[in-house]
MITIMAR-904079 format. One record per residue: residue in one letter; residue number from 1; x, z, y of N, C-alpha, C, O in turn. Coordinates in nm, 3 decimals. Each point is the difference from the previous one (the first is absolute). Layout:
 residu num    n_c1    n_c3    n_c2   ca_c1   ca_c3   ca_c2    c_c1    c_c3    c_c2    o_c1    o_c3    o_c2
      A NUM       X       Z       Y       X       Z       Y       X       Z       Y       X       Z       Y
...
END
This chain:
 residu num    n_c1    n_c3    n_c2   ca_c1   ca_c3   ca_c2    c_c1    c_c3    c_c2    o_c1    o_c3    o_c2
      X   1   1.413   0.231   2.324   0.024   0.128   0.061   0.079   0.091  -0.094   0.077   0.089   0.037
      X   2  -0.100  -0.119  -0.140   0.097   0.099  -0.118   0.123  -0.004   0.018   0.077   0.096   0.005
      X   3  -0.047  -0.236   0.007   0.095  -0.035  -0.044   0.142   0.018   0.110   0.112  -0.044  -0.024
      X   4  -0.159   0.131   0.162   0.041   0.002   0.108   0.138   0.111  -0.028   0.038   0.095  -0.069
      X   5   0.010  -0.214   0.210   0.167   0.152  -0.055   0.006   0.116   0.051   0.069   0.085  -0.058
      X   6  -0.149  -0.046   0.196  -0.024   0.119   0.065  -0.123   0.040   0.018  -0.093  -0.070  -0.040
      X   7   0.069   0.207   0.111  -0.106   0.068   0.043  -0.089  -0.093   0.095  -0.122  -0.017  -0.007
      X   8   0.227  -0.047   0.113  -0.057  -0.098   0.064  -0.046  -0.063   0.008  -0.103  -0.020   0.065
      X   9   0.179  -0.057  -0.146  -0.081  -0.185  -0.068  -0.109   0.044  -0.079  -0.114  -0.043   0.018
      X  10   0.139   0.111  -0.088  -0.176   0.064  -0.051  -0.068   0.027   0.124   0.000  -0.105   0.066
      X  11  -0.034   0.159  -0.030  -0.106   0.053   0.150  -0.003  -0.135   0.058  -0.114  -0.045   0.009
      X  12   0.197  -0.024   0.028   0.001  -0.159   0.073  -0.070  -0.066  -0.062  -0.066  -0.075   0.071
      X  13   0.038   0.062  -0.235  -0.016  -0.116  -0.043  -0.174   0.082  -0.062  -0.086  -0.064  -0.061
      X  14   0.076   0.191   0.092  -0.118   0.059  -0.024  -0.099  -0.009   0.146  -0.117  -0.033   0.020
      X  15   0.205   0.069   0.047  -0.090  -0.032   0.161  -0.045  -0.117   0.025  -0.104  -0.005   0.066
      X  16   0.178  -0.142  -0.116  -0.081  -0.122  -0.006  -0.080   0.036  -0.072  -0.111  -0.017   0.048
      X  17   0.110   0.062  -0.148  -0.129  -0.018  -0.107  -0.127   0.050   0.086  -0.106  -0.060   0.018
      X  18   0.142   0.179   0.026  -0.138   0.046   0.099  -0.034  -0.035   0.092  -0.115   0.013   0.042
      X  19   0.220  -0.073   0.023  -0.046  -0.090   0.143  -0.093  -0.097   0.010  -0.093  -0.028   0.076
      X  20   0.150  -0.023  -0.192  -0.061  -0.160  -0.072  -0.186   0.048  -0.078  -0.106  -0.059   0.022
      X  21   0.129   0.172  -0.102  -0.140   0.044  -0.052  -0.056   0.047   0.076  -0.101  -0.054   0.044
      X  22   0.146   0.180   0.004  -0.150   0.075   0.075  -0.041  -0.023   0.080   0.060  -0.057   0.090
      X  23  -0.198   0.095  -0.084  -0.036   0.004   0.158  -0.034   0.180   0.045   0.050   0.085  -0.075
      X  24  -0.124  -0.044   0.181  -0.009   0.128   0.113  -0.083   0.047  -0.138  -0.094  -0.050  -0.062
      X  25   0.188   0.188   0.040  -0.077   0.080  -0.069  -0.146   0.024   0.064  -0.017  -0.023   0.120
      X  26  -0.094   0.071  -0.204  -0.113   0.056   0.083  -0.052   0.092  -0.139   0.032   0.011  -0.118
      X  27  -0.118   0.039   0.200  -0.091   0.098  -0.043  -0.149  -0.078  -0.077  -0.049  -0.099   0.054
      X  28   0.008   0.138  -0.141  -0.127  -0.045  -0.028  -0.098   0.047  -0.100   0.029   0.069  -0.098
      X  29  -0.129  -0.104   0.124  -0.111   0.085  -0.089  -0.056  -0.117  -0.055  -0.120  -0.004   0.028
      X  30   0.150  -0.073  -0.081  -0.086  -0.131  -0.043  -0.080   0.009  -0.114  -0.094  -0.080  -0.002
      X  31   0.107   0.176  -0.119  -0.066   0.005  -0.090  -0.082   0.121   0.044  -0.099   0.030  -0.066
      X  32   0.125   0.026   0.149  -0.130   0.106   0.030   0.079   0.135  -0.080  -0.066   0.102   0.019
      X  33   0.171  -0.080  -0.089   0.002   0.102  -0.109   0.162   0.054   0.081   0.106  -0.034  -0.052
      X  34  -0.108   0.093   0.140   0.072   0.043   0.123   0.147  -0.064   0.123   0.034  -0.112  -0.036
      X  35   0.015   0.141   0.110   0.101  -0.076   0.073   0.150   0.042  -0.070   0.048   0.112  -0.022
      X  36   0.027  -0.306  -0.013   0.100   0.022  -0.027   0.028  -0.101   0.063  -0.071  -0.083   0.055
      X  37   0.238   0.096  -0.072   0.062  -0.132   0.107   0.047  -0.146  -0.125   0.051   0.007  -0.112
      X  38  -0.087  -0.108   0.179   0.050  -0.152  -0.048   0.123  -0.051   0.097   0.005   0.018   0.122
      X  39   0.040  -0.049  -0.160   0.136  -0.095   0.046  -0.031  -0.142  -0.038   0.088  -0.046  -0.073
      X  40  -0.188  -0.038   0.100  -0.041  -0.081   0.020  -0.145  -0.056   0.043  -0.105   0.063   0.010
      X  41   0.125  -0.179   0.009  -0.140  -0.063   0.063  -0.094  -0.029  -0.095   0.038  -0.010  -0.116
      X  42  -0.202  -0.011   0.154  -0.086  -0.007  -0.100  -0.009  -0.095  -0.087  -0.047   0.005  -0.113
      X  43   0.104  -0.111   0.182  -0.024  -0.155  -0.091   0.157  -0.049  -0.051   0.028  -0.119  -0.006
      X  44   0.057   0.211  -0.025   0.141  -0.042  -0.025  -0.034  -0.061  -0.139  -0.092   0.038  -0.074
      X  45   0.169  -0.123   0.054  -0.002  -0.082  -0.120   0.087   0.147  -0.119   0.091   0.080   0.021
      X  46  -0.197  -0.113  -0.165   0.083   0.086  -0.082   0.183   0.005   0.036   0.060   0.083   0.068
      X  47  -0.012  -0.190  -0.135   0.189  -0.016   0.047  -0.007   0.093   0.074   0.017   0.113  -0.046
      X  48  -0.043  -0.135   0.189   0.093   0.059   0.083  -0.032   0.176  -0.004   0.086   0.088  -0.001
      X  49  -0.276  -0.066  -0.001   0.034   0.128  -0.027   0.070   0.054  -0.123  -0.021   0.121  -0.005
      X  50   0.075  -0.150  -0.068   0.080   0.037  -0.138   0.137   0.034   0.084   0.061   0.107  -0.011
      X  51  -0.029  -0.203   0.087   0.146   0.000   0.075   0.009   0.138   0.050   0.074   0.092  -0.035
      X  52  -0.214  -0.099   0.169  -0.003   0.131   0.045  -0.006   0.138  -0.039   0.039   0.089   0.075
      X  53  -0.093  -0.065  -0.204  -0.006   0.091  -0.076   0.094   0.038  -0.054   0.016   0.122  -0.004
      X  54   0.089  -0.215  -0.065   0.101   0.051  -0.061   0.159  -0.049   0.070   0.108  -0.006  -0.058
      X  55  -0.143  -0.026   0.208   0.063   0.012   0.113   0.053   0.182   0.048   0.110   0.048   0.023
      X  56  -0.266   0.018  -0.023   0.011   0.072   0.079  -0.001   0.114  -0.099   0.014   0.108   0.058
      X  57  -0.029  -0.094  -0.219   0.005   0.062  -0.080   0.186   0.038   0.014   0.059   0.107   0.012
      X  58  -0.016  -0.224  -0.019   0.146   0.010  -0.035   0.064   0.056   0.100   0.076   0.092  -0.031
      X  59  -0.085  -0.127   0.161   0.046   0.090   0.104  -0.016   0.114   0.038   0.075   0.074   0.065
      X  60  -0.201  -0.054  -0.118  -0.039   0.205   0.027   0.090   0.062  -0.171   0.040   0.116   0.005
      X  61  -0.015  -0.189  -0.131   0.067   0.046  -0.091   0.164  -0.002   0.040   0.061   0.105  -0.023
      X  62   0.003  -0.199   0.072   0.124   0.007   0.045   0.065   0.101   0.115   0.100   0.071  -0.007
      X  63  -0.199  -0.093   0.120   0.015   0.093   0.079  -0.034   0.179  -0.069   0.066   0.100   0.027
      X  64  -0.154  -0.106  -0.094  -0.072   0.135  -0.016   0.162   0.049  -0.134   0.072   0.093   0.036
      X  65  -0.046  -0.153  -0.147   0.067   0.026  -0.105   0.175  -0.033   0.022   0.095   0.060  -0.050
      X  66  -0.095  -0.190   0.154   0.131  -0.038   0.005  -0.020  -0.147  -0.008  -0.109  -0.047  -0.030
      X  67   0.239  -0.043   0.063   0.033  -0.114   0.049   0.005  -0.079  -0.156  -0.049  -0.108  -0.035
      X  68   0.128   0.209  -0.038   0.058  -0.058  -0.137  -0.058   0.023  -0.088   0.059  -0.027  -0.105
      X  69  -0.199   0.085   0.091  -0.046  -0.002  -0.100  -0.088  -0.169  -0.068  -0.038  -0.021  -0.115
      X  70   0.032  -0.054   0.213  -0.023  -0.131  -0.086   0.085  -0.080  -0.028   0.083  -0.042   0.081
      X  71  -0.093   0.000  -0.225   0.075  -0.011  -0.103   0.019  -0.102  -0.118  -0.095   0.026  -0.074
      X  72   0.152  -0.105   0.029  -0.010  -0.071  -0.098   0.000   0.025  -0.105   0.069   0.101   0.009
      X  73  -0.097  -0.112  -0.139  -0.002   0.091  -0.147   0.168  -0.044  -0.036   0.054  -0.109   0.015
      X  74   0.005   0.247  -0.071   0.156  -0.016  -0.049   0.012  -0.140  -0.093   0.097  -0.074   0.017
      X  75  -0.197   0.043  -0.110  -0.022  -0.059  -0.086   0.036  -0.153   0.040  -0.078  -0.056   0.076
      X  76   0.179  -0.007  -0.119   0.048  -0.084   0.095  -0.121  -0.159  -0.064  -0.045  -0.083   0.079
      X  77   0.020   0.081  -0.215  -0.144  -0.108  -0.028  -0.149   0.049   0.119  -0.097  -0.071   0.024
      X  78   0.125   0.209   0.032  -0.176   0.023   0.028  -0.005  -0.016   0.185   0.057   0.066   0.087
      X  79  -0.122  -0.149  -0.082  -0.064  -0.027   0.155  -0.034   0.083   0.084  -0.009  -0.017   0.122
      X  80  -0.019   0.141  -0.202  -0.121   0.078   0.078   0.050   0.032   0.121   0.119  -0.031   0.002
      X  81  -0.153   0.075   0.091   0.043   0.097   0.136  -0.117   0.082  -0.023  -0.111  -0.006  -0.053
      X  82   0.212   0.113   0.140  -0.152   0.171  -0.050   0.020   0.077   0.142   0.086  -0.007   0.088
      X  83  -0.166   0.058  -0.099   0.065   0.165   0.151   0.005   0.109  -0.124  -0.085   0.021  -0.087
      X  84   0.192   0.030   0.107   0.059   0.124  -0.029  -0.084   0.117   0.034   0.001   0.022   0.121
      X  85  -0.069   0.056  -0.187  -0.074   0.090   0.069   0.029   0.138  -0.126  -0.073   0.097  -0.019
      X  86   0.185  -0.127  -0.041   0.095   0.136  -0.056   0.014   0.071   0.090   0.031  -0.048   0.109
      X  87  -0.053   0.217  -0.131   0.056   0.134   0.080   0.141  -0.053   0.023  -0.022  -0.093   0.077
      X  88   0.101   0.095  -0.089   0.136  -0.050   0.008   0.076  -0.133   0.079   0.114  -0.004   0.047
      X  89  -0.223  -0.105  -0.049   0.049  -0.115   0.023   0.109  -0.136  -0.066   0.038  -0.106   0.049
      X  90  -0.018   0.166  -0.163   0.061  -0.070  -0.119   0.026  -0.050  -0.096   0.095  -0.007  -0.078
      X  91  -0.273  -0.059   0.098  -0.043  -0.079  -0.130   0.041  -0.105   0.043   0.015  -0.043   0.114
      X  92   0.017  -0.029  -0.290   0.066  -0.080   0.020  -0.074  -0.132  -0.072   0.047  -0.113   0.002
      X  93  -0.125   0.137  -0.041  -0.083  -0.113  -0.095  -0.174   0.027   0.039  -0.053   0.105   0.038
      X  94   0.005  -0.207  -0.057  -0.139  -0.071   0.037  -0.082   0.097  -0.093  -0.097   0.063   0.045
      X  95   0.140  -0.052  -0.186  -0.126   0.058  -0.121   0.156   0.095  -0.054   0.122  -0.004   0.015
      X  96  -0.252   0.105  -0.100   0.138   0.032  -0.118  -0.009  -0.093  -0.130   0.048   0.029  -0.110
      X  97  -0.121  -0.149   0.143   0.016  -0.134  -0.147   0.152  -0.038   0.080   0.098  -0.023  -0.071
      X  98  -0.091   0.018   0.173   0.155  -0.115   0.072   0.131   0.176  -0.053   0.122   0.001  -0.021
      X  99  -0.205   0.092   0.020   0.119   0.129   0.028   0.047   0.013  -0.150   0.114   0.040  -0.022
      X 100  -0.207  -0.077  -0.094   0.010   0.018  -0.132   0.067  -0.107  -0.041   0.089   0.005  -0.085
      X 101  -0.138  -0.144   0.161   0.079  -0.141  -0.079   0.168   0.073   0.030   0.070   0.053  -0.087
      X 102  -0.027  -0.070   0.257   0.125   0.044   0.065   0.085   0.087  -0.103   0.116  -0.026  -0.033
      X 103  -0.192   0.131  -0.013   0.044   0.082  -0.100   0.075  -0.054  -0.116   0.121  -0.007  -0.021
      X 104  -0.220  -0.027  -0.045   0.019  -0.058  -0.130   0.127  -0.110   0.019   0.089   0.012  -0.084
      X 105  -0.071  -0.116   0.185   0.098  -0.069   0.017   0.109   0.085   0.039   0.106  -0.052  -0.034
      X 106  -0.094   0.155   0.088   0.144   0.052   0.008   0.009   0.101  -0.125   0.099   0.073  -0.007
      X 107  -0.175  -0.067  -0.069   0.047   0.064  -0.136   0.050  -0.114  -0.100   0.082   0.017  -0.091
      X 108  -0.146  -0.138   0.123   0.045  -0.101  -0.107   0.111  -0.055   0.037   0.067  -0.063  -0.082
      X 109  -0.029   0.078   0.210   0.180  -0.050   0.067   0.053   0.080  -0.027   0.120  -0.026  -0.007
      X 110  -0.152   0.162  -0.024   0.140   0.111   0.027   0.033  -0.018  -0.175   0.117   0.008  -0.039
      X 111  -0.253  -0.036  -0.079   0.040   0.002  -0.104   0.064  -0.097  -0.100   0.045   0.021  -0.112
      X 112  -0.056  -0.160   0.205   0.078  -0.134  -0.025   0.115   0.039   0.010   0.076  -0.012  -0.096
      X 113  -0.027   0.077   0.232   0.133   0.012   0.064   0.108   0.133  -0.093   0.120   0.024   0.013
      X 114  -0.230   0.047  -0.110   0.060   0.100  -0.049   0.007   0.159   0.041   0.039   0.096  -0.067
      X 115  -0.097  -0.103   0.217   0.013   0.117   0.114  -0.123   0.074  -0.085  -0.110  -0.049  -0.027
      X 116   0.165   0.191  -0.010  -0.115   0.061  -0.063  -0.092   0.040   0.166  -0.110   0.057  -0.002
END
């Protein structure tokens, strides 16, 4: 889903995800300690509720913040993917360990190269 080229193909390839995980939101009081809603069934296998959870996490953050805020770390060694949840929307790295390494490598290119 990150890795998608539009607004679209994100939402497309996020709407399978929920189609495929959830089931009928409901209401419930099961622990006795007041009513909140589940987006899944009682006996879902761990997996899939994980799916559903961070199915439906990601779509109320995209929709609620924006399309583009999920993201891969600039850091072209680091794996991570993150949601963006900067006032701004223009973070660009996973940690500030990936924002400090990034750093340090374009100070050590500009000072190989001579570029004060």
């Amino acid at each position: 889903m990150v890795d998608a080229t539009d607004e679209h193909e994100r939402a497309a390839v996020l709407n399978a995800m929920l189609a495929s995980a959830t089931a009928y939101p409901r209401l419930t009081d099961h622990a006795g300690t007041g009513w909140h809603v589940h987006y899944r069934d009682d006996d879902q296998p761990l997996g899939r509720l994980l799916l559903s959870l961070i199915s439906v996490g990601t779509a109320l953050h995209l929709a609620g913040r924006g399309m583009h805020r999920l993201r891969r770390c600039d850091v072209t060694e680091c794996t991570v993917i993150f949601a963006d949840t900067s006032r701004t929307g223009r973070q660009r790295y996973c940690s500030q360990r990936c924002a400090n390494r990034d750093a340090v490598r374009r100070h050590r290119a500009r000072s190989a190269s001579g570029v004060s």
